[in-house]
C-alpha positions as CSV (number, residue, x, y, z in Angstrom):
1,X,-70.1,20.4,-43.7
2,X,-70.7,16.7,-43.2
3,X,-73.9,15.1,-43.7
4,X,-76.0,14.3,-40.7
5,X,-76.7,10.5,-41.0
6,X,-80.1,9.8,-40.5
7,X,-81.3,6.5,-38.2
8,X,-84.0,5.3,-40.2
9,X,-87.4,4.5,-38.0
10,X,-89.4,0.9,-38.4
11,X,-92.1,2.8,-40.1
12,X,-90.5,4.7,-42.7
13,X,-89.3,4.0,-46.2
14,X,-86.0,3.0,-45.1
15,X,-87.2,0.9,-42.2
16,X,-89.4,-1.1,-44.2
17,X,-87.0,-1.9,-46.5
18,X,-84.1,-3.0,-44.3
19,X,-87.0,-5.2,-42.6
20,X,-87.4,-6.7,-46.6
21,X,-84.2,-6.9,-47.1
22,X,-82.2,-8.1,-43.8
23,X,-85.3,-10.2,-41.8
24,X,-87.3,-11.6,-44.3
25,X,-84.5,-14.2,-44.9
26,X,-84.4,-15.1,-41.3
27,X,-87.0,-17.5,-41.0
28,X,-86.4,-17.1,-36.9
29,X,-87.2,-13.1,-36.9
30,X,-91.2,-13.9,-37.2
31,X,-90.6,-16.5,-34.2
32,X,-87.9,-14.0,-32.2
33,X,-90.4,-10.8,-32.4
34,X,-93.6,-12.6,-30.7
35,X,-90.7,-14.6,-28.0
36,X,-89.7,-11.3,-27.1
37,X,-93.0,-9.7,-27.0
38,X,-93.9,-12.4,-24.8
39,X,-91.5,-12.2,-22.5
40,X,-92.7,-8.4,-22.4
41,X,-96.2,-9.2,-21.6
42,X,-95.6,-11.9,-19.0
43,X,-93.6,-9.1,-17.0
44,X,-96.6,-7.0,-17.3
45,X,-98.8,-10.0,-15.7
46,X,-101.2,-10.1,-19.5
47,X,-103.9,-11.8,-18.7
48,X,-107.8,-12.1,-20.1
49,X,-108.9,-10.8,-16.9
50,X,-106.1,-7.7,-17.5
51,X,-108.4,-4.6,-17.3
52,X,-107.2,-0.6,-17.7
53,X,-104.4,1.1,-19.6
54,X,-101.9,-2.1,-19.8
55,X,-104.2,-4.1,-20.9
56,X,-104.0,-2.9,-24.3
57,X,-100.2,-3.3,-24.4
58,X,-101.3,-7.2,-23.9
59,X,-103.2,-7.4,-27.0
60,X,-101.6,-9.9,-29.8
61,X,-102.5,-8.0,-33.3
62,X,-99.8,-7.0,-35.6
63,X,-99.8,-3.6,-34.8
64,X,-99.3,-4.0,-31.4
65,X,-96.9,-6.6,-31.4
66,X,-94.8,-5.0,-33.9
67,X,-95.0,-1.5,-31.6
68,X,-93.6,-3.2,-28.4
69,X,-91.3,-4.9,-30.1
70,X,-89.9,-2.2,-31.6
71,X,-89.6,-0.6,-28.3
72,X,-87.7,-3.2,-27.3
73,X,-85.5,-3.4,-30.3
74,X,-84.9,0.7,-30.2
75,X,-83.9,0.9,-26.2
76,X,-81.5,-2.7,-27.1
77,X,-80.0,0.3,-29.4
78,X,-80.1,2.6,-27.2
79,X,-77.8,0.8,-24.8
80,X,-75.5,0.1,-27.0
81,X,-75.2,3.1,-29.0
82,X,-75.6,6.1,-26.4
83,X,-73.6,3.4,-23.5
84,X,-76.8,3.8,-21.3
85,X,-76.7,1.4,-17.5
86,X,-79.6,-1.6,-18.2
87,X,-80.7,-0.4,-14.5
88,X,-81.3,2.9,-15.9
89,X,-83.2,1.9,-19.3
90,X,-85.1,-0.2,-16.7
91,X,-86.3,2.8,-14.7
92,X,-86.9,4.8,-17.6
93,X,-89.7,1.6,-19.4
94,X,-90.8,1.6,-15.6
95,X,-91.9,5.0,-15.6
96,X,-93.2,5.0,-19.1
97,X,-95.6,2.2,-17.6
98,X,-96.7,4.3,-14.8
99,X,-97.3,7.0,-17.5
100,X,-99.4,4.8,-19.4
101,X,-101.4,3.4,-16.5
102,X,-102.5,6.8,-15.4
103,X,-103.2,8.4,-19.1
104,X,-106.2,8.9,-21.0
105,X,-107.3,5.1,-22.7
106,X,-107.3,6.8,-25.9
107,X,-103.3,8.3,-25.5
108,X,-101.4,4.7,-24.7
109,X,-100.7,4.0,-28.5
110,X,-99.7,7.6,-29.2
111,X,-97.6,7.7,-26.2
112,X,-96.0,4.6,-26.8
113,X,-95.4,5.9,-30.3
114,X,-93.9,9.3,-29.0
115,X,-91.3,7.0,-27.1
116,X,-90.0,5.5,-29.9
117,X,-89.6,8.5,-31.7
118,X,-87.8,10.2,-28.9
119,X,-85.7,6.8,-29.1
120,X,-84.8,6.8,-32.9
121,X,-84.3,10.9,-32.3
122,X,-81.0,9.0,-30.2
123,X,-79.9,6.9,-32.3
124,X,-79.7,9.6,-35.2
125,X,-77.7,11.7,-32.9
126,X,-75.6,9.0,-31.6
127,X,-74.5,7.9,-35.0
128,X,-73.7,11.4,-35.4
129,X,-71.7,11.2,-32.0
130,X,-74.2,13.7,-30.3
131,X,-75.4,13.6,-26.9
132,X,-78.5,11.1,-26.6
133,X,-80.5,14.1,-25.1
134,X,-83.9,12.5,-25.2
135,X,-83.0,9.2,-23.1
136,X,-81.0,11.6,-20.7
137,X,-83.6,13.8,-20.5
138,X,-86.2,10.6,-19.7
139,X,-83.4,9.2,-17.0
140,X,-83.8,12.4,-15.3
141,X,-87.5,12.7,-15.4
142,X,-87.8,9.1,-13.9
143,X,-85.8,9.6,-11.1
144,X,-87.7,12.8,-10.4
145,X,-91.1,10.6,-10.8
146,X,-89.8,8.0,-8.4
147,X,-88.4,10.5,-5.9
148,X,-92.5,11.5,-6.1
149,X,-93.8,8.3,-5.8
150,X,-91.7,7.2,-2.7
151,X,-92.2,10.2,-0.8
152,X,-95.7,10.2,-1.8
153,X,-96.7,6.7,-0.3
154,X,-94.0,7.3,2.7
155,X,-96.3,11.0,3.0
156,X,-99.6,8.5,3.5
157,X,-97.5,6.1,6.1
158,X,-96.5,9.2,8.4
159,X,-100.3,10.6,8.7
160,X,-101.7,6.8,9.8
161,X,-99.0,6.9,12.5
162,X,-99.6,10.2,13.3
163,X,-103.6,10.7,13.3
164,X,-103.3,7.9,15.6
165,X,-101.1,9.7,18.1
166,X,-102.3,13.6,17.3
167,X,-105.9,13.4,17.5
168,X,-107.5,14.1,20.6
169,X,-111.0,13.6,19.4
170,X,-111.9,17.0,20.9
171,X,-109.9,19.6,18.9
172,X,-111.4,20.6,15.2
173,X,-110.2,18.3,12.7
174,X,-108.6,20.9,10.4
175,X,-106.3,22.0,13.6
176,X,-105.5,18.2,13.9
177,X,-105.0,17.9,9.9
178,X,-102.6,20.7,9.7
179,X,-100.5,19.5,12.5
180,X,-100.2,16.4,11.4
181,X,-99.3,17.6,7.6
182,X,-96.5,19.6,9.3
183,X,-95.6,17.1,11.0
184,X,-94.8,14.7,8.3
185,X,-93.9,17.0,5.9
186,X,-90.8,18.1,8.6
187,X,-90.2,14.1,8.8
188,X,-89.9,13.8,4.6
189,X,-88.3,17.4,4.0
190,X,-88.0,15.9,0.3
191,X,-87.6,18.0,-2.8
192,X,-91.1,17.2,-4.2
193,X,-93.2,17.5,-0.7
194,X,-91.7,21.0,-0.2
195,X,-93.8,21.9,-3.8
196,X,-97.4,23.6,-3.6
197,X,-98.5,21.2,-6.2
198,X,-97.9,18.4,-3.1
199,X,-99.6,20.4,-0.3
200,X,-102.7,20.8,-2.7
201,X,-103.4,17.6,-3.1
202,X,-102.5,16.5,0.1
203,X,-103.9,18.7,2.7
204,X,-107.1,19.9,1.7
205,X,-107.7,15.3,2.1
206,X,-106.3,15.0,5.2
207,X,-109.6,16.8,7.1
208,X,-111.7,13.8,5.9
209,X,-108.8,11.6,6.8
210,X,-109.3,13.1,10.6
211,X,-112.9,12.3,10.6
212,X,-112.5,8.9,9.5
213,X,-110.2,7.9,11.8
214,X,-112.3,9.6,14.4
215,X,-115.3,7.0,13.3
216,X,-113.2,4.1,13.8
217,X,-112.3,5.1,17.0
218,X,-115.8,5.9,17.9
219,X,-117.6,2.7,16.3
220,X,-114.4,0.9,17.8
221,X,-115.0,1.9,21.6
222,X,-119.1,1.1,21.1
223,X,-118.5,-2.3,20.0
224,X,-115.8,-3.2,23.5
């Protein structure tokens, strides 16, 4: 039985010393890992004034520099080893960002560190020719996220427009909140509205949705 190669990770033994061996002598590498960090952190709009989640992928110590870089480096890999689209690499680092953004403050290093072991996991099994299961499964789960995210914020456009023309201002405003969730919820018919995890956070909000709008309309036709 052959011997499954190994890809060896930037933090082990192995790592370490192919970065003595093969980078030290390139008197660029120092200059080409905080380029292409930067170029990482100006798409991510760093700043001093950068507050929440991100903002600690815009710090410029060693460890951090040399974890997003190594990000980098491992889905450059990626695409060339497991023959993965750049537009779908792009998607996946998207929704890694949205991940991050909406974790704990204390999880963005380990998460980013889970990532790039998922990615080296690929590269061992694509110099083994195995399926790059990791980065497929990640394509698919971003796509999935996305699919959420678009019908979520098309979900909020549909009840403005139709609070607007459902409410009566006489009828309850859970009678009005439930018809205009059906409503919109026909109009998206999407794989990820039709889940109960959608219509619990959804619904139960759209009551005090109701009675705001009805405020506005009220405060709006005492000040004509």
């Amino acid at each position: 039985m052959r011997k499954r190669i190994a890809f060896p990770a930037f933090a082990s033994l192995e790592g370490q010393m192919i970065q003595r061996l093969c980078f030290t002598k390139d008197n660029n590498w120092t200059q080409r890992k905080k380029k292409t960090v930067a170029i990482f952190q100006s798409i991510l709009k760093c700043s001093p004034e950068k507050t929440g989640n991100i903002a600690l992928l815009c710090r410029n110590d060693d460890k951090t520099t040399q974890d997003i870089f190594n990000t980098i480096f491992r889905m450059n890999q990626i695409e060339s080893l497991c023959k993965v689209p750049t537009d779908v690499l792009d998607a996946i680092l998207n929704n890694y960002l949205i991940t991050i953004s909406n974790s704990k403050r204390g999880e963005v290093m380990s998460l980013l560190g889970l990532f790039n072991r998922g990615l080296s996991e690929d590269l061992s099994r694509a110099v083994n020719d195995e399926k790059c299961s990791y980065i497929a499964m990640a394509s698919e789960k971003a796509a999935i996220n996305a699919e959420e995210r678009e019908s979520t914020e098309k979900f909020k456009a549909c009840i403005v427009k139709t609070i607007g023309r459902l409410d009566d201002q006489i009828s309850p405003a859970d009678v009005i909140a439930t018809a205009v969730y059906g409503v919109c919820l026909n109009e998206l018919a999407g794989r990820y509205t039709q889940s109960e995890e959608f219509e619990r956070g959804f619904k139960p909000g759209l009551i005090a949705i109701v009675l705001e709008h009805r405020a506005k309309m009220q405060n709006a036709e005492k000040n004509k």
